[in-house]
C-alpha positions as CSV (number, residue, x, y, z in Angstrom):
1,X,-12.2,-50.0,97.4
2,X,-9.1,-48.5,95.7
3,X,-6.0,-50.1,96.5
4,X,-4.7,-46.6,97.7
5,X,-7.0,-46.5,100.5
6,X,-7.0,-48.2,104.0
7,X,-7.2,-51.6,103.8
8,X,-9.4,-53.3,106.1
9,X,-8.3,-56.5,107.3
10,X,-9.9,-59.4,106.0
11,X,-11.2,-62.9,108.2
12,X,-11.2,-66.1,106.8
13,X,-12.2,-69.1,109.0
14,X,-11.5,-72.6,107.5
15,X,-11.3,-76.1,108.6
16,X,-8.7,-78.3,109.7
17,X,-7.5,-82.0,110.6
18,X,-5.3,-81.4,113.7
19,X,-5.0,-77.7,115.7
20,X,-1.3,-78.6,116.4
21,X,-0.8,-79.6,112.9
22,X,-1.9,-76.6,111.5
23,X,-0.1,-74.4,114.2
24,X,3.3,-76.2,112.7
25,X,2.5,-75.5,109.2
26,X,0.9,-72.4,109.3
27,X,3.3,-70.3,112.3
28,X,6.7,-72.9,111.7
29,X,6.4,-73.0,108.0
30,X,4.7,-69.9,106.6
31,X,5.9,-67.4,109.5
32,X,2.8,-66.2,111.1
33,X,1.8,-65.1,114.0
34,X,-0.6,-66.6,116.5
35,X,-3.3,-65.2,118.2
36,X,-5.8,-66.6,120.2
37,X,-6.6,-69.7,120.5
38,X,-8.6,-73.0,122.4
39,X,-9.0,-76.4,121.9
40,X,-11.4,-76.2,118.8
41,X,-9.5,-73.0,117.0
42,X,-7.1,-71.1,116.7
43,X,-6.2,-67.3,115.2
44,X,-2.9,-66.6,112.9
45,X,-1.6,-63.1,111.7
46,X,-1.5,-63.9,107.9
47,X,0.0,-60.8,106.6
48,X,-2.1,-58.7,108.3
49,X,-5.3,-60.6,108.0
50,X,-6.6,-63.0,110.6
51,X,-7.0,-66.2,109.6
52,X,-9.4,-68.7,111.9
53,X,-8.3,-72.6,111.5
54,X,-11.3,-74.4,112.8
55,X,-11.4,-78.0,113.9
56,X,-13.4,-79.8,111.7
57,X,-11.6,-82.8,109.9
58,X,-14.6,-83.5,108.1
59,X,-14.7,-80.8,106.1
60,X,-11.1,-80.6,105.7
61,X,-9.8,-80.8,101.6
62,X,-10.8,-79.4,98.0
63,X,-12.8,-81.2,95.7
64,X,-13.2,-79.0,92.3
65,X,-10.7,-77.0,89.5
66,X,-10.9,-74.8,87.4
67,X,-8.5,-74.0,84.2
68,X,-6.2,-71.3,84.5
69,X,-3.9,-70.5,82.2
70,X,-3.7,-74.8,81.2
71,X,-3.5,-75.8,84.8
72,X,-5.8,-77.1,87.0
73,X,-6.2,-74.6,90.0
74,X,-8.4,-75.6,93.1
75,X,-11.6,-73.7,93.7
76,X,-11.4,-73.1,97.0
77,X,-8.1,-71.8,97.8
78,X,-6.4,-68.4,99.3
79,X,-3.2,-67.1,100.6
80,X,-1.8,-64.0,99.5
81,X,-0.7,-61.2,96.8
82,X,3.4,-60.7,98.0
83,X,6.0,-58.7,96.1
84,X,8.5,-60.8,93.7
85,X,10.9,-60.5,96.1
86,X,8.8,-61.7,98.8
87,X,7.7,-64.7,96.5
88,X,11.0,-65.5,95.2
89,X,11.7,-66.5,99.2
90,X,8.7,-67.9,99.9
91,X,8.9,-70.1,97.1
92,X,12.8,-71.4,97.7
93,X,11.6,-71.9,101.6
94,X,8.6,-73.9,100.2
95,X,10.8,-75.9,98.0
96,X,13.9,-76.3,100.6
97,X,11.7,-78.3,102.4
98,X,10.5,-80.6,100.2
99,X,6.9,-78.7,99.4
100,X,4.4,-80.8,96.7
101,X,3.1,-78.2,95.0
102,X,-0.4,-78.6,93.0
103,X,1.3,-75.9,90.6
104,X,4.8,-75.4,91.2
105,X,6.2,-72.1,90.9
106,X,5.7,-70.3,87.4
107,X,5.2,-66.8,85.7
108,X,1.2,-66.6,84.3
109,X,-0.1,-64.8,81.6
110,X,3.5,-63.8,80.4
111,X,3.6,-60.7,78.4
112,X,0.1,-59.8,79.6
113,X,-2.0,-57.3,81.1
114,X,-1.6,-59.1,85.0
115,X,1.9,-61.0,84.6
116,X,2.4,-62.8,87.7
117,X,4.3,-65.5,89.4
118,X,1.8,-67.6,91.6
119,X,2.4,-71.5,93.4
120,X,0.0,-74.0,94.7
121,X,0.4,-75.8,97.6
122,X,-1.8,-77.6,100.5
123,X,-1.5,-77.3,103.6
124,X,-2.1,-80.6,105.9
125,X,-5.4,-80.9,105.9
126,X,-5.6,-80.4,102.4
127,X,-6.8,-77.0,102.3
128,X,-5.2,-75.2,99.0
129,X,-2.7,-72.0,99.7
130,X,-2.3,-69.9,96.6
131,X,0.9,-67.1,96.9
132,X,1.4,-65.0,93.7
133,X,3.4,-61.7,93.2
134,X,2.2,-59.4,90.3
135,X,5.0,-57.6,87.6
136,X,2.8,-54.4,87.9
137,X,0.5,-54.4,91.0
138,X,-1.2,-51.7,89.5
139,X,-2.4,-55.0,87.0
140,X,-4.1,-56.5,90.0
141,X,-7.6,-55.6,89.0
142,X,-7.0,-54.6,85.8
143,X,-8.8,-55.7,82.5
């Protein structure tokens, strides 16, 4: 799909230690929205997207990286593609609160075809959040 057409939405259910917990982190610290929810799950508006956080502590946390650009980035990870500006705040909000990042806030692949600033963070139940911003989103999928 080209990026000029319609996105469709995306779903992405993942697991988690504590509903509550994740409600704090996920609407309190990284502004979504909530949807619905019950005991066992809930639904947050993650730019757009809905994202599912499922109670399942046991198969809550990442196990395997990968090397990127000499840093070790967790496999299993998402979050989102923002504009600078939008991850220039998200990163000082991250870091006014005293965020650990896995990979703090950098530029990759300087001077390259797809420049972009990206962080690594966890949220509590050690699921791994990757937010970048691209210099050229047109270099999003490029070669």
């Amino acid at each position: 799909m080209s990026a000029q057409a319609a996105m469709p939405p995306f779903h992405l259910a993942f697991p988690v230690r504590d509903i509550e917990e994740a409600r704090q982190f996920y609407v309190g610290l990284l502004g979504c929205g909530e949807g619905r929810s019950s005991p066992e799950w809930v639904d947050f508006d993650f730019y757009g997207h809905q994202i599912v956080a499922h109670l399942a502590p046991d198969e809550c946390g990442h196990k395997q990286t990968s090397s990127v650009d000499d840093h070790q980035v967790p496999v299993r990870h998402f979050g989102a593609v923002l504009s600078i500006p939008q991850w220039e705040v998200m990163a000082e909000k991250l870091k006014a609160v005293g965020t650990k990042f896995v990979i703090e806030p950098y530029v990759r692949f300087k001077g390259e075809v797809g420049e972009q600033a990206t962080m690594f963070f966890m949220d509590p139940s050690g699921n791994a959040l990757e937010f970048k911003a691209f210099k050229n989103m047109d270099s999003l999928f490029a070669k």
